[in-house]
Backbone bond lengths (Angstrom), bond angles and torsions (degrees), N, CA, C in turn:
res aa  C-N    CA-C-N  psi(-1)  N-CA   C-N-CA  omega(-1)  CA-C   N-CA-C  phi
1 X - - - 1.462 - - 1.521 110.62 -
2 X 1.300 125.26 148.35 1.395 142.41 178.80 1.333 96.83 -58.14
3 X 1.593 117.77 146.65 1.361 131.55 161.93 1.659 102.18 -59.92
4 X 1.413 120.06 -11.89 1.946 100.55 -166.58 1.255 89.40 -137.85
5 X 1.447 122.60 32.32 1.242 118.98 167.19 1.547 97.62 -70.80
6 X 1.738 104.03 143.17 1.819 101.70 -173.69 1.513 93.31 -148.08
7 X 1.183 119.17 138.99 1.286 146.29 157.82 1.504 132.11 -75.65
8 X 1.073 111.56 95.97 1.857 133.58 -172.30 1.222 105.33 -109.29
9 X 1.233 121.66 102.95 1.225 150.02 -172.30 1.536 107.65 -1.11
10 X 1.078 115.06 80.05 1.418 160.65 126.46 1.917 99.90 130.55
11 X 1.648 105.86 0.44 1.581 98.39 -152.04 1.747 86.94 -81.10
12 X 1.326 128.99 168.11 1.237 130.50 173.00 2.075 110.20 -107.60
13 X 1.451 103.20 97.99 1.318 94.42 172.43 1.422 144.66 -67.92
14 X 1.480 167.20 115.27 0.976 118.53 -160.76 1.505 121.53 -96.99
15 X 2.056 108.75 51.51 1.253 110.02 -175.88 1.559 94.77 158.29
16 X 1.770 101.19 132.88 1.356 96.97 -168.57 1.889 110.04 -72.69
17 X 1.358 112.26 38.70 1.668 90.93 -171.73 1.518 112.23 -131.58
18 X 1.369 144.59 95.04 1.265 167.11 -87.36 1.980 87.47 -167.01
19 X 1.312 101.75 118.99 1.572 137.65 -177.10 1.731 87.89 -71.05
20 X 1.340 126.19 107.47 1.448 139.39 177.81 1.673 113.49 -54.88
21 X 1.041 131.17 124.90 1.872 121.40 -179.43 1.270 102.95 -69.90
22 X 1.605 96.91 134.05 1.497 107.10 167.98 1.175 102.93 99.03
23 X 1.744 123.94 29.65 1.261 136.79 178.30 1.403 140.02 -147.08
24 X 1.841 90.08 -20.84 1.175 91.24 -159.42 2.192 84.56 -154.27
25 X 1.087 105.21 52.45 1.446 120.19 -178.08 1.231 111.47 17.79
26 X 1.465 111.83 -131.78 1.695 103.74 -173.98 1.702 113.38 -110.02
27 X 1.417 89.05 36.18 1.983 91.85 -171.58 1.493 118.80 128.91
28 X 1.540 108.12 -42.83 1.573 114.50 -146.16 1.134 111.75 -96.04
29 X 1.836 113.28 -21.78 1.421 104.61 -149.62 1.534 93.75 -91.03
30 X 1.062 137.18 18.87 1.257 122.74 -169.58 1.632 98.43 -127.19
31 X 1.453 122.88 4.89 1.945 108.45 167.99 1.075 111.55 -75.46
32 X 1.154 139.74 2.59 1.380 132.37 168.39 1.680 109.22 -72.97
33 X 1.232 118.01 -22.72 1.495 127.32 144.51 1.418 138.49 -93.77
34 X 0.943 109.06 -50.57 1.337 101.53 157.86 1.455 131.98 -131.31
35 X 1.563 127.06 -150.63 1.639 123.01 -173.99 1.613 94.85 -105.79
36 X 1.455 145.95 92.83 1.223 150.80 -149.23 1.824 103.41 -67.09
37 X 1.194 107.11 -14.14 1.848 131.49 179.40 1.504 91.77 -57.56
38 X 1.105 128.50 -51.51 1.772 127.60 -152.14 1.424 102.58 -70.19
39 X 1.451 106.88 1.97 1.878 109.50 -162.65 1.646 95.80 -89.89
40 X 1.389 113.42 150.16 1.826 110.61 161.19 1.226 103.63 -59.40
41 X 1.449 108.72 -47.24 1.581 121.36 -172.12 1.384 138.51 -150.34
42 X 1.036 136.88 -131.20 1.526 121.34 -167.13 2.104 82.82 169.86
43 X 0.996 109.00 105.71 1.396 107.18 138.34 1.508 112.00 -89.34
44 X 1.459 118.96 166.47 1.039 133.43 -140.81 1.983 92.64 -132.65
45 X 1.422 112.31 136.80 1.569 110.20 154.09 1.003 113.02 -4.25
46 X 1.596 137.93 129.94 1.238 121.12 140.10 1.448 146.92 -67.59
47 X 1.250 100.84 119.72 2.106 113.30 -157.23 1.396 106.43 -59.42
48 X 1.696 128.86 163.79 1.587 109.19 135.45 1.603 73.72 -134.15
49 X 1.603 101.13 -173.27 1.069 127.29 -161.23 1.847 99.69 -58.56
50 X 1.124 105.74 -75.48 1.581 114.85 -162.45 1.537 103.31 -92.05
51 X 1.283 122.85 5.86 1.848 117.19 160.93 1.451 103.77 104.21
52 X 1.289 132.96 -176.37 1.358 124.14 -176.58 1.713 103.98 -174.81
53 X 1.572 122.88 113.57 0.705 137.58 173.16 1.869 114.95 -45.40
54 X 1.466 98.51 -24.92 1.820 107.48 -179.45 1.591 111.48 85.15
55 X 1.242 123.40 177.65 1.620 124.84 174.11 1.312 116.36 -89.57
56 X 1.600 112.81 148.10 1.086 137.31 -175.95 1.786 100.69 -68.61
57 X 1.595 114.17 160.58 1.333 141.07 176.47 1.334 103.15 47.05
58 X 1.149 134.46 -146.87 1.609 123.70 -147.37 1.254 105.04 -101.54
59 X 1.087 120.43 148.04 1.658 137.67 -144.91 1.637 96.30 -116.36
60 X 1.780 111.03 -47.14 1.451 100.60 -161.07 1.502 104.39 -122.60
61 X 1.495 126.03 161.87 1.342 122.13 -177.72 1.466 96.18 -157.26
62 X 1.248 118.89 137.47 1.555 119.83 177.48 1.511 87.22 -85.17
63 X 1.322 98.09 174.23 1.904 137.62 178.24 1.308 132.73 172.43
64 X 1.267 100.47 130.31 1.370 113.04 -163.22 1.932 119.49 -6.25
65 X 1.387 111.41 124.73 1.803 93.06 -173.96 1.066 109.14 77.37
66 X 1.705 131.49 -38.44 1.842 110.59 -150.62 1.385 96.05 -145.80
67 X 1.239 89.54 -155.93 1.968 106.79 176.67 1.694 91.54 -125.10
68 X 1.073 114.87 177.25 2.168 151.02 151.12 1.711 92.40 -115.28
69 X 1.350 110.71 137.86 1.312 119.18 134.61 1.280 134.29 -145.83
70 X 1.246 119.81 154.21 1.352 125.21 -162.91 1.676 114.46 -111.89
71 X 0.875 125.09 31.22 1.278 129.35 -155.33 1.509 106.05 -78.71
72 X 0.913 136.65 -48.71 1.628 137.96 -172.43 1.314 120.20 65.70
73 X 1.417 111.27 50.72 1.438 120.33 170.09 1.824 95.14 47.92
74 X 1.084 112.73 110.32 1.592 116.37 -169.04 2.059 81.96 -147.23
75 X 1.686 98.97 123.13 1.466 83.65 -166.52 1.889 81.86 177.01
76 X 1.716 90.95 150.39 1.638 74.07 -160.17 2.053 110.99 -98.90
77 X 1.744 95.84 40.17 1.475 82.49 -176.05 1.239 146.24 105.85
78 X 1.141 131.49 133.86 1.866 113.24 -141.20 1.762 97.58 -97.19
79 X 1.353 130.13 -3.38 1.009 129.40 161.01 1.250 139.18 -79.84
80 X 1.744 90.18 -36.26 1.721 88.19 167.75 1.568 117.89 -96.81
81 X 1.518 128.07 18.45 1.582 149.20 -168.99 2.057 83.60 -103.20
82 X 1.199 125.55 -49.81 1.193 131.55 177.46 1.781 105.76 -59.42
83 X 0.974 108.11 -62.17 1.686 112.58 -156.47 1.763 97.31 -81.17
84 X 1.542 127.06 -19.88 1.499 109.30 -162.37 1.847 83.38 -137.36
85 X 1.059 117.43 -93.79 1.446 124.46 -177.65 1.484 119.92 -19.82
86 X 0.896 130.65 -49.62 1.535 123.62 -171.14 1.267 112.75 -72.78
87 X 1.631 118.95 -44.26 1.224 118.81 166.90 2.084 119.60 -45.48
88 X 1.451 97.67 -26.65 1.376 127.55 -171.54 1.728 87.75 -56.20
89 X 1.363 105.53 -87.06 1.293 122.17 -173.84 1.419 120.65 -60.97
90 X 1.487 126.86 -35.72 1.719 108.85 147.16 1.389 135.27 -25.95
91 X 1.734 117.22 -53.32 1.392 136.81 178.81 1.592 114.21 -47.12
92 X 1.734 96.42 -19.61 1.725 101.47 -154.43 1.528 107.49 -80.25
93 X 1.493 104.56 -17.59 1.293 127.47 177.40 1.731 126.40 80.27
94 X 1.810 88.23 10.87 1.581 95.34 -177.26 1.498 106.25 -107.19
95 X 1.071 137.25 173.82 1.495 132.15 -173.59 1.325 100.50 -61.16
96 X 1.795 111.69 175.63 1.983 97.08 -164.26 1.584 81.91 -137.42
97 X 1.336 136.80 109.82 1.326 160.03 139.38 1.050 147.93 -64.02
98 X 1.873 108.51 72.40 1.278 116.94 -166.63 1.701 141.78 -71.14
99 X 1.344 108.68 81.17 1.745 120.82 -162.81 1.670 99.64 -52.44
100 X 1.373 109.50 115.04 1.785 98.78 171.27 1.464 99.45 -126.58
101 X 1.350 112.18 144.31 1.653 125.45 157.60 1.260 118.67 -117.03
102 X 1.084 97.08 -171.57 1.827 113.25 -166.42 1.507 129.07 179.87
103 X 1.268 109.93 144.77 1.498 103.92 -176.53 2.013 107.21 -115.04
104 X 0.835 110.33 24.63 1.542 124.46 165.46 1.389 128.45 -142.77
105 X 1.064 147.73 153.30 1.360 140.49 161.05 1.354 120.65 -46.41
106 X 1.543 107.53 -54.23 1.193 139.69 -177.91 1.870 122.26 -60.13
107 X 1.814 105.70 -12.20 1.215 134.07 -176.70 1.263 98.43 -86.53
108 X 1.656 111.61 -48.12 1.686 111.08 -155.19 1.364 102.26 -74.11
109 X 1.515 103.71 -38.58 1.713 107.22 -158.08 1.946 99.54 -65.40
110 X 1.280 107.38 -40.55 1.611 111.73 174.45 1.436 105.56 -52.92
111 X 1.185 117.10 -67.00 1.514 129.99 179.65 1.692 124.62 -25.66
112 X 1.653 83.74 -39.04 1.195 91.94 -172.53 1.696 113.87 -105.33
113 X 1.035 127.52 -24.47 1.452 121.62 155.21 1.432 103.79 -43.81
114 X 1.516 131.74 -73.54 1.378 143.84 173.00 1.536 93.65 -19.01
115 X 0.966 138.81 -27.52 1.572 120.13 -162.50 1.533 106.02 -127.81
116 X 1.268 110.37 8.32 1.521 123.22 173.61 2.095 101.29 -64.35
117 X 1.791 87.55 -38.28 1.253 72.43 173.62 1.345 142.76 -111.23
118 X 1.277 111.22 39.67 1.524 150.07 161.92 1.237 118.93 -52.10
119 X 1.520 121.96 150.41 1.344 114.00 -163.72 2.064 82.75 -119.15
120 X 0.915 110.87 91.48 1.840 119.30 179.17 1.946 110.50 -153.25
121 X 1.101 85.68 167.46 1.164 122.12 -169.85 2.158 120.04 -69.58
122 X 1.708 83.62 -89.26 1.652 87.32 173.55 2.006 100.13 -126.97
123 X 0.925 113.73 148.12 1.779 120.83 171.00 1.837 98.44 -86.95
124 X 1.296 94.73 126.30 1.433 98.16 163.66 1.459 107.82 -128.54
125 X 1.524 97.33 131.76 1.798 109.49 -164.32 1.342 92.19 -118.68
126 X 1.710 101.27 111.47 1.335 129.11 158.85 1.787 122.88 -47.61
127 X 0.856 125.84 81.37 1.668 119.91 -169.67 1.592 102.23 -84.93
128 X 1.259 119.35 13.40 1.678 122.80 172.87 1.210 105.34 -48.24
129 X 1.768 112.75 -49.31 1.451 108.83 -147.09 1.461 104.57 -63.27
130 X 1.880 86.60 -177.54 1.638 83.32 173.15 1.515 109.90 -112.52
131 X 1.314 95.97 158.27 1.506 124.00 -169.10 1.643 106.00 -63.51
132 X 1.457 127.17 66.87 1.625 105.46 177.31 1.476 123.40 -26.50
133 X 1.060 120.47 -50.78 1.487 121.51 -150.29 2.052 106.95 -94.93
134 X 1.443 105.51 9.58 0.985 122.19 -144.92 1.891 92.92 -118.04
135 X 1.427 104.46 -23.60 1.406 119.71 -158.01 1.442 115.33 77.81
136 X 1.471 122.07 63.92 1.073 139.86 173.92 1.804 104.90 59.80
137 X 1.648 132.19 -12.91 1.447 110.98 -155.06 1.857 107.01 -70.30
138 X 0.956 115.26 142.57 1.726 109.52 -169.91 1.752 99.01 -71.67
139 X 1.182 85.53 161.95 1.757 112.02 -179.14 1.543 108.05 -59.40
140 X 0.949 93.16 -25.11 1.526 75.17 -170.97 1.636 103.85 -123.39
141 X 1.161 133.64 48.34 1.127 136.40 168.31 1.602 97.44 -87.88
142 X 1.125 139.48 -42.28 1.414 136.25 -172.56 1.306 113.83 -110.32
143 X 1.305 120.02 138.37 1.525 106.69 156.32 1.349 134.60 -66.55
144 X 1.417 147.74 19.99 1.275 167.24 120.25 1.296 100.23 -43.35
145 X 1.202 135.92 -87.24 1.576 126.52 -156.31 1.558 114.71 -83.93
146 X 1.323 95.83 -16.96 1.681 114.79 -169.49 2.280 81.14 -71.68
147 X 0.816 135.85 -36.15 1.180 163.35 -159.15 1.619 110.77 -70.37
148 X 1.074 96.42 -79.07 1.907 143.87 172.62 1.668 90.48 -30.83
149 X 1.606 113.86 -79.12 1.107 127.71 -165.94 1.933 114.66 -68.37
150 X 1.054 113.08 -27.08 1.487 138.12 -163.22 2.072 90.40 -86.52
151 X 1.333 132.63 -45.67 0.881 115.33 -161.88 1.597 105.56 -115.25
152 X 1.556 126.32 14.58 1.393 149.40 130.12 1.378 105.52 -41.11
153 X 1.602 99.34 -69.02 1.560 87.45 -155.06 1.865 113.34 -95.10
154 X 1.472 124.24 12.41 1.083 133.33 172.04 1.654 104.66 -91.91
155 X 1.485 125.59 -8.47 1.239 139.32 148.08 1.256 132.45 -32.22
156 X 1.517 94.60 -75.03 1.798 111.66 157.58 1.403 131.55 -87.64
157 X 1.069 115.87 -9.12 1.610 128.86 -171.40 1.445 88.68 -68.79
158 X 1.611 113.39 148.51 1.427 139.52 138.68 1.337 127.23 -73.38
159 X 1.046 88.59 -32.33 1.969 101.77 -174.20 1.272 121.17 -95.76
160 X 1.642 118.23 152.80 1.496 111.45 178.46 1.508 106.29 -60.42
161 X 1.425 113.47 150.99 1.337 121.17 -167.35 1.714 103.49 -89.50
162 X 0.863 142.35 149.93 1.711 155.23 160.45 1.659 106.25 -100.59
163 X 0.709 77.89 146.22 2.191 66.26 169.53 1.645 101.43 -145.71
164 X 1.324 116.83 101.97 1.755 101.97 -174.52 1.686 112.50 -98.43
165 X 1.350 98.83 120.92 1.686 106.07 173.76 1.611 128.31 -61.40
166 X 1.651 103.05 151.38 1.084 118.61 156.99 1.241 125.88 -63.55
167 X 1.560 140.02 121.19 1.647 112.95 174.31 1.847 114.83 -95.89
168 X 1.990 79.50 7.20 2.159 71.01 164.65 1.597 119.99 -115.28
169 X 1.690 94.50 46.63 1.203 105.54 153.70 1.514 120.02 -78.12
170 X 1.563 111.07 150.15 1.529 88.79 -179.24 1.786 125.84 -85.45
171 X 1.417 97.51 5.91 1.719 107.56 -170.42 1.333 82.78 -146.10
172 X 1.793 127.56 121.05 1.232 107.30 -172.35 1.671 102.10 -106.16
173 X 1.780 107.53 -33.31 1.130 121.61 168.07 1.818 119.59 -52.87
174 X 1.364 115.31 -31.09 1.492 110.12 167.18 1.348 102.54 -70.95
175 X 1.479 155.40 -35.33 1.284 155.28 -103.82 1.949 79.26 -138.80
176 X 1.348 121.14 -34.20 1.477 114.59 -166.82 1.724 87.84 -77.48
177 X 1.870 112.40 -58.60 1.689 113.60 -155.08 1.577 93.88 -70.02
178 X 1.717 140.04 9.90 1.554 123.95 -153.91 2.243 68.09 -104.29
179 X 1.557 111.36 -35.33 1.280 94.63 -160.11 1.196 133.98 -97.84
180 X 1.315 100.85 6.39 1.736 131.72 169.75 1.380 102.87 -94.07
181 X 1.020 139.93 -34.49 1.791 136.70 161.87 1.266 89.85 -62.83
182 X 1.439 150.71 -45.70 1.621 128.55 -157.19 1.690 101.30 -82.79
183 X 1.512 116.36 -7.58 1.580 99.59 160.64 2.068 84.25 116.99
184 X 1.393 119.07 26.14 1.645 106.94 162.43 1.436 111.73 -94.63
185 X 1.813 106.05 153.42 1.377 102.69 -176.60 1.107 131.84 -111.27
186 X 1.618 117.78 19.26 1.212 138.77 154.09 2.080 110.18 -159.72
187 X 1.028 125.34 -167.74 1.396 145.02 -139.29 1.264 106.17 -173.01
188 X 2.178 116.31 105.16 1.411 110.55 -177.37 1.690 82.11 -111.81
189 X 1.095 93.30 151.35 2.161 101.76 155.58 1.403 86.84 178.25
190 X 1.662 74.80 153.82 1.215 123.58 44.91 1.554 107.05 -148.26
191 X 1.490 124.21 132.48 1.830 98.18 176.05 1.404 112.76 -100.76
192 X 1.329 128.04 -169.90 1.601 143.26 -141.31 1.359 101.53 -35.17
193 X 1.067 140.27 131.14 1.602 122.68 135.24 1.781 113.62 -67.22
194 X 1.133 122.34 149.90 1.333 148.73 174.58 1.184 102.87 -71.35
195 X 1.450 98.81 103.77 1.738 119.35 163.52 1.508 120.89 -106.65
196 X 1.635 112.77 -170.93 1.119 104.94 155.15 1.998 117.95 -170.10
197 X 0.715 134.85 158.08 1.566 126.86 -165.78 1.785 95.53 -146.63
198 X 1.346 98.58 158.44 1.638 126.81 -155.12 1.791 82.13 -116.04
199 X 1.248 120.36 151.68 1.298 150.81 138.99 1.374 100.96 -82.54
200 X 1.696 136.62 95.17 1.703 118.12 166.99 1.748 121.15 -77.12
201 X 1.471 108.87 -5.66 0.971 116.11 -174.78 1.864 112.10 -82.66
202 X 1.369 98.58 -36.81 1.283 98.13 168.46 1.236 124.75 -101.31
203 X 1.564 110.63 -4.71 1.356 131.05 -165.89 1.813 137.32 49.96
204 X 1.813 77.58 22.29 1.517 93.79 161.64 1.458 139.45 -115.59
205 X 1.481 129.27 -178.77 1.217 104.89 -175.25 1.571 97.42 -80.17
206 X 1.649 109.63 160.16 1.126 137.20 -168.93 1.887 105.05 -56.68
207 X 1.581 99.23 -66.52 1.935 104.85 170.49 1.232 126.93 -88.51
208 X 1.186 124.50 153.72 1.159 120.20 175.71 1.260 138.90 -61.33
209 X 1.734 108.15 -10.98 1.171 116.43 178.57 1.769 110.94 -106.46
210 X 1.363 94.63 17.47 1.428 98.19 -174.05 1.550 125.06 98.14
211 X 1.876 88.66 -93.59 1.444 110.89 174.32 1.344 124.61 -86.12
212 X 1.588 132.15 138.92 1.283 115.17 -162.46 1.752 83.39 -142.35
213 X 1.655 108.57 161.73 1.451 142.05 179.76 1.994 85.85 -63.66
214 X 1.484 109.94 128.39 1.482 100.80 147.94 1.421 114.17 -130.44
215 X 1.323 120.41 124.09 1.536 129.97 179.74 1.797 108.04 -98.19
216 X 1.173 98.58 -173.89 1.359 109.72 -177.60 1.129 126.73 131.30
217 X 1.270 136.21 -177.94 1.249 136.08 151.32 1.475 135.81 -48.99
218 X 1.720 110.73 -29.55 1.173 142.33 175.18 1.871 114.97 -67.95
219 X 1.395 110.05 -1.04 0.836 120.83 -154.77 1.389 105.14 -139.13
220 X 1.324 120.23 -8.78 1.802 149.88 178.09 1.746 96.94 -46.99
221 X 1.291 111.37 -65.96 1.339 103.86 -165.83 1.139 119.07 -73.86
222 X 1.319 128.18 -32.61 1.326 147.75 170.71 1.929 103.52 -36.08
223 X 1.084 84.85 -55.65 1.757 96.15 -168.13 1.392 110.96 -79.60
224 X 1.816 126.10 -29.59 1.276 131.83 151.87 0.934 117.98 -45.51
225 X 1.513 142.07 -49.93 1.160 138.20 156.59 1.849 128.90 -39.61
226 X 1.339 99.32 -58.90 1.202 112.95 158.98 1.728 113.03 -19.46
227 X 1.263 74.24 -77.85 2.089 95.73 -162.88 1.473 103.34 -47.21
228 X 1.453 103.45 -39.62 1.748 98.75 -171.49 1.524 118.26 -65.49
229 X 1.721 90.59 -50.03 1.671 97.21 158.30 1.497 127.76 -30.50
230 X 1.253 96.06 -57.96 1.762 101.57 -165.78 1.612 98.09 -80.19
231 X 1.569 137.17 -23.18 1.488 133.58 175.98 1.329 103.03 -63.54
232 X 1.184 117.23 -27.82 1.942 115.12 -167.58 1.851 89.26 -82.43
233 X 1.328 108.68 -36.58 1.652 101.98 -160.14 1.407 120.05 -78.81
234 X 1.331 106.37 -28.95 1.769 104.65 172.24 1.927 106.66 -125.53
235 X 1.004 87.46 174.07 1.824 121.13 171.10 1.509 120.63 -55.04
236 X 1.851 87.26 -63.25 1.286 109.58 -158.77 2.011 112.41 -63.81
237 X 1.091 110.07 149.67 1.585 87.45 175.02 1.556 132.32 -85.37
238 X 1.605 107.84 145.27 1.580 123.39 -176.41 1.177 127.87 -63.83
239 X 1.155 172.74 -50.97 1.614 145.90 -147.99 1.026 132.63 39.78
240 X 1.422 136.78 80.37 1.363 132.53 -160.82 1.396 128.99 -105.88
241 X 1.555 140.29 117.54 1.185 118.47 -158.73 1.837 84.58 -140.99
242 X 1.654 105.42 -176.90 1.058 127.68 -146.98 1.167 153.87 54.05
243 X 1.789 96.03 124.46 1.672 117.08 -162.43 1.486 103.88 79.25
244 X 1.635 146.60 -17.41 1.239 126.72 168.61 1.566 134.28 -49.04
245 X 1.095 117.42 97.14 1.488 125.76 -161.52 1.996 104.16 -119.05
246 X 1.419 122.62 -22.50 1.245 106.72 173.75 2.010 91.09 -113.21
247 X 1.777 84.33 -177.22 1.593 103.44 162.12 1.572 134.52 -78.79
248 X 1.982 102.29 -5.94 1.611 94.02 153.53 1.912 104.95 -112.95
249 X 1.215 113.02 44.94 0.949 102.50 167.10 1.652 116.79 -106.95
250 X 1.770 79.14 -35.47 1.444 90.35 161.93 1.774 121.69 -63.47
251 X 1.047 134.67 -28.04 1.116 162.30 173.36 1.535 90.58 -44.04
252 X 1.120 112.14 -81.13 1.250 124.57 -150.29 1.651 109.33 -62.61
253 X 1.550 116.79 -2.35 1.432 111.93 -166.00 1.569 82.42 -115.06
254 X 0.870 132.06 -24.81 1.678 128.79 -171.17 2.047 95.16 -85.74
255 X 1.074 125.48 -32.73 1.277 138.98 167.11 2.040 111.09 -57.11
256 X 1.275 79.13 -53.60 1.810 85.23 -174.42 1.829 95.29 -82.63
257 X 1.225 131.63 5.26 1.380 140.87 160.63 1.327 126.65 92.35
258 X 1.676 111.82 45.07 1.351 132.90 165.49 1.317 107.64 -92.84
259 X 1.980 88.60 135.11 1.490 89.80 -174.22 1.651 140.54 -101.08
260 X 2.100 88.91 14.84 1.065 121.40 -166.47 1.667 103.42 -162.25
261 X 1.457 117.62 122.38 1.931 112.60 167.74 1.808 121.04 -102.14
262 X 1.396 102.46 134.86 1.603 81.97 -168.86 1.819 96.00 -117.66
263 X 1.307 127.89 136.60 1.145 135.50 -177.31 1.444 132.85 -86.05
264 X 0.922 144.04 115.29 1.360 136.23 -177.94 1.483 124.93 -124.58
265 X 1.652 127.65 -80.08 1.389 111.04 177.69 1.338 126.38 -45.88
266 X 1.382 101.28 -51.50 2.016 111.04 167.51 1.305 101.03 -15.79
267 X 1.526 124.85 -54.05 1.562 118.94 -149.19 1.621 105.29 -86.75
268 X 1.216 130.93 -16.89 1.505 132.23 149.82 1.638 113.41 -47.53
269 X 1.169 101.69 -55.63 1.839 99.08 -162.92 1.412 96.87 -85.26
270 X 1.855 146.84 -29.48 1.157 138.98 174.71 1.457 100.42 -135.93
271 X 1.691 113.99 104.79 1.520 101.24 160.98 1.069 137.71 -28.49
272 X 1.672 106.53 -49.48 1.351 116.50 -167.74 1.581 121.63 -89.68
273 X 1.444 121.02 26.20 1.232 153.73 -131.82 1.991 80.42 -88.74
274 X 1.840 114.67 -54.33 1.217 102.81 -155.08 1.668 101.86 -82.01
275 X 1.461 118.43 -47.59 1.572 116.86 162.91 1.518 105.40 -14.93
276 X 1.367 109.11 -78.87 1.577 119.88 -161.32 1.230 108.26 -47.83
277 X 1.061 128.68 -52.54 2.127 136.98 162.93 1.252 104.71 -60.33
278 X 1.135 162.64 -33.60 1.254 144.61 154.83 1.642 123.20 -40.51
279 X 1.539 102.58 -59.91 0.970 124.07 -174.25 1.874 105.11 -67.67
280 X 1.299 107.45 -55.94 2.114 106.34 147.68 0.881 94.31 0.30
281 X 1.620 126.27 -84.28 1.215 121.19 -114.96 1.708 118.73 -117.32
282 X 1.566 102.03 -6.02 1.382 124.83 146.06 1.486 116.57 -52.40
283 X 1.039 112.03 -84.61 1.296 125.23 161.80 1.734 109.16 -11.37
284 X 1.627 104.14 -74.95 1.339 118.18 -159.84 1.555 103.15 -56.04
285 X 1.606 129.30 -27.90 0.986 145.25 177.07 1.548 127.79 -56.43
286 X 1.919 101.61 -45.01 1.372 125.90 171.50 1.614 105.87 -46.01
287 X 1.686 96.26 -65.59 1.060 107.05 -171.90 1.473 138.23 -60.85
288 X 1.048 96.99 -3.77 1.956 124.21 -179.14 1.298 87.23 -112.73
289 X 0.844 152.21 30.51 1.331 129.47 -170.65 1.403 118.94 -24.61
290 X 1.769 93.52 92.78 1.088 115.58 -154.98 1.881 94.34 -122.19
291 X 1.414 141.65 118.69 1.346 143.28 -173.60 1.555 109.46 -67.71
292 X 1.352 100.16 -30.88 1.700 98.68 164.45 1.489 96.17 -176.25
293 X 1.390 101.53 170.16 1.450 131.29 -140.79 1.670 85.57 -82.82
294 X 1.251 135.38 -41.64 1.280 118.97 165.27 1.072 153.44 -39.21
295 X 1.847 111.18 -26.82 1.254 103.57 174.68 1.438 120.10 -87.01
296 X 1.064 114.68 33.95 1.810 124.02 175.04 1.557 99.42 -113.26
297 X 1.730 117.22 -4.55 1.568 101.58 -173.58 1.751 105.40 -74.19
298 X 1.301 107.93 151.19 1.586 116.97 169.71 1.889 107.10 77.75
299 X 1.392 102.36 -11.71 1.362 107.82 -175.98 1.595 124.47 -24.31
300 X 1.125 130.20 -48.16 1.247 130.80 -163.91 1.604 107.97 -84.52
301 X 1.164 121.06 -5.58 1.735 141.62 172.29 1.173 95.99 -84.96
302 X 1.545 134.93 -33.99 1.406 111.53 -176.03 1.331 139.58 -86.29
């Protein structure tokens, strides 16, 4: 067995490092660089029920360290992710990780039957979105609704549940233990924090929606913190992402006691961003002579 062979609730990876949704399409677009097989995993686009054309005027903006994006879940739909895509991302040979959102309760629970009959792995339910009926505030800003929605759709679900956090919640660790009591079987974060950038030339804001997700590297510690937080607060196991772009960055989230890292902006500015961290952390393993990459998880707690 691989030194980074890792175990995600019951699936067998062969490597704790999982392609971030909303980065890295449904598997394919990235063999033109590399063999998409070398991945633990592959999250997938993020779904909603009936598809989403995405937001109007410019979507992306670099900044210092990172990206803004504006994208608005633009994705073609949990029916045709069932009938064409999943099969897509099976082929790839890495675990198949279906990211779904929603702006109703009543969206997810559909959403998610629809994907009962999916050929994947674990469901990870985005609680970013916003809550229509709620006055836009997202699901997962509180542990109450972050809650509400999380133990709906672990109802009907087949699959182990993921639940990926907001980090502009204002308590993120109450918002992780409110959603592991509603019955989830692991906890990814962290996604976008809420930014925002000026046009001075026109003297407006840059997107149309104003406020936009900013990831990056710039955003690394922010979410290290996070993760450690939320490893002390629940049971269930972590997944930790944002801003990880090298192999001790990855390090450092499996250290603060993630039991899995998933990558995303990195893979804009260097394709070969997740290869190169794999291979990190092989290496880093030799050299510890370490039998596998796990026994460094939670390390600094012990």
């Amino acid at each position: 067995m691989s030194r980074l062979t890792t175990n995600l609730l019951g699936i067998q990876l062969k490597n704790p490092v999982i392609a971030a949704s909303g980065t890295f399409g449904f598997g394919k677009e990235y063999e033109g660089y590399f063999d998409p097989s070398v991945l633990g995993g592959i999250s997938g686009k993020g779904l909603t029920l009936h598809g989403s054309k995405g937001n109007s005027g410019i979507r992306v903006c670099e900044t210092p360290a990172g990206m803004m994006n504006s994208i608005g879940l633009e994705n073609p739909g949990v029916a045709h992710f069932v009938k064409h895509e999943c099969h897509v991302m099976r082929s790839t040979g890495a675990a198949v990780i279906c990211n779904l959102g929603g702006h109703s309760i009543e969206d997810y629970v559909k959403a998610t039957q629809m994907i009962n009959d999916a050929d994947i792995d674990i469901l990870e339910l985005n609680i970013s979105c916003p809550n229509v009926k709620e006055g836009g505030m997202a699901f997962g800003m509180c542990g109450k609704t972050a809650a509400e929605v999380v133990k709906k759709v672990k109802a009907v679900t087949k699959f182990p549940l993921m639940v990926k956090l907001s980090p502009n919640a204002s308590d993120i660790s109450e918002v992780a233990r409110a959603v592991e009591d509603a019955g989830a079987d692991a906890i990814s974060l962290i996604n976008t924090l809420l930014g925002m950038r000026i046009d001075v030339r026109s003297k407006k804001p840059i997107f149309n929606n104003v406020y936009a997700g900013v990831s990056g590297p710039a955003v690394m510690p922010i979410a290290l913190r996070m993760v450690h937080s939320v490893c002390k607060a629940v049971k269930i196991p972590v997944v930790g992402l944002g801003g990880i772009s090298s192999y001790t960055d990855a390090l450092e989230f499996i250290m603060a006691g993630a039991t899995a890292i998933q990558v995303g902006t990195a893979t804009f500015a260097n394709p070969f961003a997740m290869p190169q961290i794999i291979e990190g952390l092989e290496k880093y393993c030799v050299q510890n002579k370490l039998e596998n990459i796990s026994e460094i998880r939670g390390i600094i707690n012990k």
